[in-house]
Backbone as CSV, one residue per row, in Angstrom:
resi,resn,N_x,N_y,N_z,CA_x,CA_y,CA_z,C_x,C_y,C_z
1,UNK,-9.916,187.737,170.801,-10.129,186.344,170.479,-10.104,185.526,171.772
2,UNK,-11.133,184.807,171.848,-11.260,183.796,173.498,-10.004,183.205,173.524
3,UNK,-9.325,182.655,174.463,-8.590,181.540,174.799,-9.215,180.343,175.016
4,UNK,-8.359,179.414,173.313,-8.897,177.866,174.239,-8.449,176.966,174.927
5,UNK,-8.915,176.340,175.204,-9.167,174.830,176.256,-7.544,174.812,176.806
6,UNK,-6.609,174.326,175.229,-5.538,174.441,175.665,-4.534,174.749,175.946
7,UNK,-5.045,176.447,175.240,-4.013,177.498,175.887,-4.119,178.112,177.492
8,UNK,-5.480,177.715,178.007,-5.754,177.434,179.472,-4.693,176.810,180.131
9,UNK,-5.124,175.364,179.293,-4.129,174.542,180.277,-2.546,174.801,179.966
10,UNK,-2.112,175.040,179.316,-0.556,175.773,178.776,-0.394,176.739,180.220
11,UNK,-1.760,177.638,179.828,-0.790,179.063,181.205,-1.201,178.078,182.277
12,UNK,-1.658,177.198,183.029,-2.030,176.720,184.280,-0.805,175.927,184.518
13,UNK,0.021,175.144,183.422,0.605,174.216,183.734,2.427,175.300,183.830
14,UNK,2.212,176.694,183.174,3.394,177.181,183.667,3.051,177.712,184.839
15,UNK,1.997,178.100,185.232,1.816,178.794,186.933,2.608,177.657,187.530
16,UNK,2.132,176.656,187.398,2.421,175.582,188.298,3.542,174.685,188.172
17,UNK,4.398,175.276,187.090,6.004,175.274,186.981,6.821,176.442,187.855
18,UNK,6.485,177.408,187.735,6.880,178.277,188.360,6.930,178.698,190.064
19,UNK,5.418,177.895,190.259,5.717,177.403,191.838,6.254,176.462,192.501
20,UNK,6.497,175.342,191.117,7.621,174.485,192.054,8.678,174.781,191.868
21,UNK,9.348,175.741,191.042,10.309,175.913,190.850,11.026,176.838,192.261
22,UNK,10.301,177.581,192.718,9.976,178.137,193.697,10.394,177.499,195.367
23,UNK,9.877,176.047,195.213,9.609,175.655,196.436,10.674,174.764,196.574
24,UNK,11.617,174.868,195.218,12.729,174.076,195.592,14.037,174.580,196.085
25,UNK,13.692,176.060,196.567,14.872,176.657,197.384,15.104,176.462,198.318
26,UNK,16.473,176.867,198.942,17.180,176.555,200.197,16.223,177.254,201.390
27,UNK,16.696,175.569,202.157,15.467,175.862,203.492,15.757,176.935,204.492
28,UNK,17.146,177.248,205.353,17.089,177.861,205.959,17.118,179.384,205.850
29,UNK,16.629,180.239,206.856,16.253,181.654,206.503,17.816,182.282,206.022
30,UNK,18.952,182.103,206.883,19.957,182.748,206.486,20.336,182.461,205.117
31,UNK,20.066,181.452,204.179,20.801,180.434,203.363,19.859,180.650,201.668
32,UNK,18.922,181.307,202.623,17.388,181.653,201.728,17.824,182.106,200.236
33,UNK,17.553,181.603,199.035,17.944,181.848,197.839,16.263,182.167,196.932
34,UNK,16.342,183.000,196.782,14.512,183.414,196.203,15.371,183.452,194.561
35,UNK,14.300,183.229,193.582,14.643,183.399,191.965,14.423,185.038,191.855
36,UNK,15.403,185.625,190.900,15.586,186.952,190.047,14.236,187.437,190.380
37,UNK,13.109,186.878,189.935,12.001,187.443,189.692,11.488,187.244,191.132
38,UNK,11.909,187.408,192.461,10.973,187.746,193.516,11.442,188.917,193.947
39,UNK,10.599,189.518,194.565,10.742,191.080,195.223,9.978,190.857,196.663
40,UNK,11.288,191.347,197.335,11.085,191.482,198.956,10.274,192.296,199.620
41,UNK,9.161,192.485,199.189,8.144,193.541,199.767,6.876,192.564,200.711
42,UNK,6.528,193.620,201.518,5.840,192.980,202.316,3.718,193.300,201.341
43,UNK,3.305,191.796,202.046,1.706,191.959,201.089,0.962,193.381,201.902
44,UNK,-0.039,193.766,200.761,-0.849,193.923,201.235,-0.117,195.889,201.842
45,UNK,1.155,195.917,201.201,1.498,197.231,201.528,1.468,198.429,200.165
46,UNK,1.721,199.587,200.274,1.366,200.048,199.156,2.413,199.608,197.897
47,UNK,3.749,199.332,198.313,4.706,199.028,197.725,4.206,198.018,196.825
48,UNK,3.437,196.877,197.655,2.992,195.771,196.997,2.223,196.074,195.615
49,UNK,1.072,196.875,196.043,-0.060,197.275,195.537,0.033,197.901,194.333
50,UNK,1.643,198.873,194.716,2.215,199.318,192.826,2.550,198.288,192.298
51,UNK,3.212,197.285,192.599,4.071,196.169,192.219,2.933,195.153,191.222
52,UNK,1.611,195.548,191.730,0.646,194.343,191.405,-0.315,195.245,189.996
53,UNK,-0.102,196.607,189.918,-0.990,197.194,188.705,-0.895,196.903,187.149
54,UNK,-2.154,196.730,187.101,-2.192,196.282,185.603,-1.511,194.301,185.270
55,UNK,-1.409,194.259,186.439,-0.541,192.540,186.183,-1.942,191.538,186.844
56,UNK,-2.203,190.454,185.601,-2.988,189.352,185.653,-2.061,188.746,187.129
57,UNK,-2.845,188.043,188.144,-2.053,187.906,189.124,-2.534,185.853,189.739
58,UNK,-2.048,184.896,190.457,-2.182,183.942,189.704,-3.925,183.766,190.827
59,UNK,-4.247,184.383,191.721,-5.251,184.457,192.183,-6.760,184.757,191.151
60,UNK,-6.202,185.262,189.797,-7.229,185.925,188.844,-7.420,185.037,187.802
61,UNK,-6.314,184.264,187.304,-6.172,183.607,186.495,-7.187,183.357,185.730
62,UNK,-7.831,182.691,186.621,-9.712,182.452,186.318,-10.403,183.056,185.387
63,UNK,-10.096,184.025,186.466,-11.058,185.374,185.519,-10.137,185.680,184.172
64,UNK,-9.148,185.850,183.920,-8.192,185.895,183.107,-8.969,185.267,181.829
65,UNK,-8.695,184.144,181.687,-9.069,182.664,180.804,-10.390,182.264,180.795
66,UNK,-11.354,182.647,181.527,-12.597,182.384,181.742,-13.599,182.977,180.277
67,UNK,-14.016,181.561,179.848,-14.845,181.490,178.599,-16.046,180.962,179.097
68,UNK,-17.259,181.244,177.905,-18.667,180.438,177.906,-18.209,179.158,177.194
69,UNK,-19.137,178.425,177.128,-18.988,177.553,176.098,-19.522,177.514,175.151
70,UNK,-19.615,178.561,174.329,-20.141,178.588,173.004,-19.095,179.723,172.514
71,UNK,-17.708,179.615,173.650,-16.123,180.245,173.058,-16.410,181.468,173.298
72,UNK,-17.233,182.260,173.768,-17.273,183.403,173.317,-16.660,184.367,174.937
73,UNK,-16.124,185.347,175.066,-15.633,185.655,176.274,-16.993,185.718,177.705
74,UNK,-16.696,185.641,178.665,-17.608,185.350,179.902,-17.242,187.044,180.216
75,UNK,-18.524,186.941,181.074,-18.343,188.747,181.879,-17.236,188.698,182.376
76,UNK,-17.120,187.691,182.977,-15.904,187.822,184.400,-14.678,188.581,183.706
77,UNK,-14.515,187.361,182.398,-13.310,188.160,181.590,-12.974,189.758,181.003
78,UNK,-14.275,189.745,180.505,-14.994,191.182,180.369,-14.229,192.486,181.092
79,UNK,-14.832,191.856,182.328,-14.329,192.687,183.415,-13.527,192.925,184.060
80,UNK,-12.255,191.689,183.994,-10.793,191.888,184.529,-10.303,192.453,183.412
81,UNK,-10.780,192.341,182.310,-9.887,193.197,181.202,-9.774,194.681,181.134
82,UNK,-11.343,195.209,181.948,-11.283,196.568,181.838,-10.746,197.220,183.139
83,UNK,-10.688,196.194,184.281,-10.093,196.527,185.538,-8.232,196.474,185.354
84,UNK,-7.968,195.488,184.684,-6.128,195.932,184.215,-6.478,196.670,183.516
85,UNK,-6.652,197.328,182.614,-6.823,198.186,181.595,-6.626,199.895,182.270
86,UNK,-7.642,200.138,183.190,-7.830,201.441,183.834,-6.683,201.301,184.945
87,UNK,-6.163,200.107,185.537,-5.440,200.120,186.390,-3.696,200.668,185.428
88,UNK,-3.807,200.194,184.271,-2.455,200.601,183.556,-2.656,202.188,183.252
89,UNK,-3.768,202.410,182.629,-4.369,203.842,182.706,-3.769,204.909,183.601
90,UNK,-4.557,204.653,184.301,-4.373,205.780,185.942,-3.323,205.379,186.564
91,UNK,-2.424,204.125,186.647,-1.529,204.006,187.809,-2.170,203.921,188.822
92,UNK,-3.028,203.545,189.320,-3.969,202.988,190.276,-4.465,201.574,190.866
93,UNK,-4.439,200.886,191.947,-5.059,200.383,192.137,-6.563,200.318,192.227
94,UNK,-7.269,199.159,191.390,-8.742,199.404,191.869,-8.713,198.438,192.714
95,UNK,-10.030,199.233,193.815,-9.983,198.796,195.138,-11.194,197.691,194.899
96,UNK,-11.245,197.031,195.746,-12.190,195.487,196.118,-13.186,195.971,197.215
97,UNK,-13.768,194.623,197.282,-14.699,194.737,198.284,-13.866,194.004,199.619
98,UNK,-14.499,194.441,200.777,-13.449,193.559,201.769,-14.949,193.068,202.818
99,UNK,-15.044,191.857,202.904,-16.441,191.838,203.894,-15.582,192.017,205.344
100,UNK,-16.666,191.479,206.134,-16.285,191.742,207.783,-15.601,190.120,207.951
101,UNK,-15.640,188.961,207.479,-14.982,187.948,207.443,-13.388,187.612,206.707
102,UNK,-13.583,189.106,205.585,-12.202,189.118,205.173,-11.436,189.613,206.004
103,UNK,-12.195,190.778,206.677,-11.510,191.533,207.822,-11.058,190.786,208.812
104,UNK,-11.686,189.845,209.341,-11.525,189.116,210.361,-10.181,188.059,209.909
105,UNK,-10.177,187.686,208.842,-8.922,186.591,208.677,-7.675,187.067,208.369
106,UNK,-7.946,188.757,207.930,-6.757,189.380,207.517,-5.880,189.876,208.894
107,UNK,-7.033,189.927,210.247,-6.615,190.305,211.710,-5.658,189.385,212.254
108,UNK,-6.868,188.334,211.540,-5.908,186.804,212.867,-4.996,186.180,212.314
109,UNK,-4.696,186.416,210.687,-3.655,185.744,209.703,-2.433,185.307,210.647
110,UNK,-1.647,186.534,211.554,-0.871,185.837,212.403,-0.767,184.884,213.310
111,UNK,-1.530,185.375,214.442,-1.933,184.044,215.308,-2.877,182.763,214.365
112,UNK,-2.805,182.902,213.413,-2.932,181.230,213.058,-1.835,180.572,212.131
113,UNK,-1.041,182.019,211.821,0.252,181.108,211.210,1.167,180.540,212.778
114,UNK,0.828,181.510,213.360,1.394,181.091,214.712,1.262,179.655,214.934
115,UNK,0.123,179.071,215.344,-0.336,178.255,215.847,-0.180,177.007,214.778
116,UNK,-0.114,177.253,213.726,0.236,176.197,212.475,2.311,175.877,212.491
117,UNK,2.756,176.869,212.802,3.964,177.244,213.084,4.376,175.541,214.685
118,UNK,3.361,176.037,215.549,3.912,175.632,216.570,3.268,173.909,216.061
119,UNK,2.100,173.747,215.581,1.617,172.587,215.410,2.713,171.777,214.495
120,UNK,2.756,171.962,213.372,3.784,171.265,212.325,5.387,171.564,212.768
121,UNK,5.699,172.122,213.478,7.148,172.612,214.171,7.951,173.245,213.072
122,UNK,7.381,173.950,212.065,8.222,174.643,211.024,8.183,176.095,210.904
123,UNK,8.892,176.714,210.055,9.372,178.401,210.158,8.513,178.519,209.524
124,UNK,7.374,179.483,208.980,6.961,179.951,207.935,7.842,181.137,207.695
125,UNK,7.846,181.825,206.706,8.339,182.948,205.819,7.311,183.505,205.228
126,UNK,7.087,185.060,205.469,6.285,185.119,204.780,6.566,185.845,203.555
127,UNK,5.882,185.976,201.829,5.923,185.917,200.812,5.810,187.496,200.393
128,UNK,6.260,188.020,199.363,6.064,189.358,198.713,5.004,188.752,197.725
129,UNK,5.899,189.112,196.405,5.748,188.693,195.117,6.911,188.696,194.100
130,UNK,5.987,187.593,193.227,7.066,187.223,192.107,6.649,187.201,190.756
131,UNK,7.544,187.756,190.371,6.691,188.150,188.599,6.728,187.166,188.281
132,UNK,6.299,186.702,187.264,6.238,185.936,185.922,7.398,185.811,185.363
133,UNK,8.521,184.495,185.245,9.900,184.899,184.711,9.736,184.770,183.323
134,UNK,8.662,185.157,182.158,8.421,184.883,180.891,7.183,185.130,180.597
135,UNK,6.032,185.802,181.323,4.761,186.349,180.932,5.281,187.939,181.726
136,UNK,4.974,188.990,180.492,4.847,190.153,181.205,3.646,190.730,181.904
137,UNK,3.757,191.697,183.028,2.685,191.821,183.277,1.556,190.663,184.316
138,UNK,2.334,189.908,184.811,1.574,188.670,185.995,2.842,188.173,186.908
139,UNK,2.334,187.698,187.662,2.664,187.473,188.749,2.237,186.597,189.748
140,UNK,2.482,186.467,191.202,1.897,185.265,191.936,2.022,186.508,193.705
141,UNK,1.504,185.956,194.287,1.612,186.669,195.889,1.515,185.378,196.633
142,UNK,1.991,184.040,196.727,1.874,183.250,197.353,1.705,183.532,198.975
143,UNK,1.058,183.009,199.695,0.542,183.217,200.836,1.604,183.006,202.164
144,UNK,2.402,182.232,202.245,3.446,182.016,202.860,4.234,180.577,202.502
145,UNK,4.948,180.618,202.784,6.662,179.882,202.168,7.143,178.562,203.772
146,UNK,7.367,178.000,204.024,7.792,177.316,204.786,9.059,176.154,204.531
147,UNK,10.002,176.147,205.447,11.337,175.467,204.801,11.263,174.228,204.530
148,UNK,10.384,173.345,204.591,10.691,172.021,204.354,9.493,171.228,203.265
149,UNK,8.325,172.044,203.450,7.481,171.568,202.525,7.166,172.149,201.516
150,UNK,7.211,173.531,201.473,6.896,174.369,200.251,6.240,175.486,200.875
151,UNK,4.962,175.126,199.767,3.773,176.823,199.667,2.680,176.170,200.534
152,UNK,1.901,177.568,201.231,0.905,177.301,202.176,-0.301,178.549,201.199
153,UNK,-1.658,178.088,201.231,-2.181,179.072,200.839,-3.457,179.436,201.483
């Protein structure tokens, strides 16, 4: 059965409870208080990559909830359904496409947190993931954490 209009906006408006809930932790690194539901793993490692199978994640969302308008489900949806699906299956990650520009931002990700670091004069931290404290199965990988303003993405 599609999801409507405002069960969209229902899951959008808890994503976006859940990240401020998030950003209202203690600033300094020693003092650092993360909620139950974060896990200290680093992105983008395999650890991560089990951590993320079969879980709607808040980068997908989209695709998640994504209808035509004549209600009826969109490919996109189609297709994240059968990609968690085989991913719960096999215990597998399915793999993506990565262009030569993803490559390139995934290289320099540091030296430009660097340089954002030295510009705004703040710590970044960088982020694992955090389940869903009340949807099973989803999650968030926020991009990096910083002590005084919040989320960076």
């Amino acid at each position: 059965m599609p999801m409507r209009s405002r069960e969209r906006r229902q899951l959008y408006a808890v994503w976006r409870a859940m990240i401020k809930r998030c950003t209202v932790m203690s600033c300094r690194r020693i003092a650092l208080k993360y909620p139950e539901n974060y896990l200290d793993i680093q992105q983008n490692t395999p650890e991560w990559l089990i951590e993320r199978i079969g879980s709607v994640t808040a980068s997908r969302v989209k695709d998640a909830t994504a209808v035509l308008k004549s209600g009826k489900e969109s490919a996109a949806r189609a297709s994240y359904k059968l990609e968690l699906l085989s991913e719960i299956i096999t215990g597998r990650a399915v793999e993506h496409y990565v262009s030569q520009a993803m490559d390139f931002g995934t290289e320099n990700e540091p030296l430009a947190r660097g340089a954002y670091e030295i510009n705004q004069g703040v710590e970044v931290e960088r982020i694992g993931y955090i389940r869903h404290p009340s949807i099973p199965r989803s999650g968030a990988s926020p991009t990096d954490w910083w002590a005084t303003t919040g989320w960076s993405s």
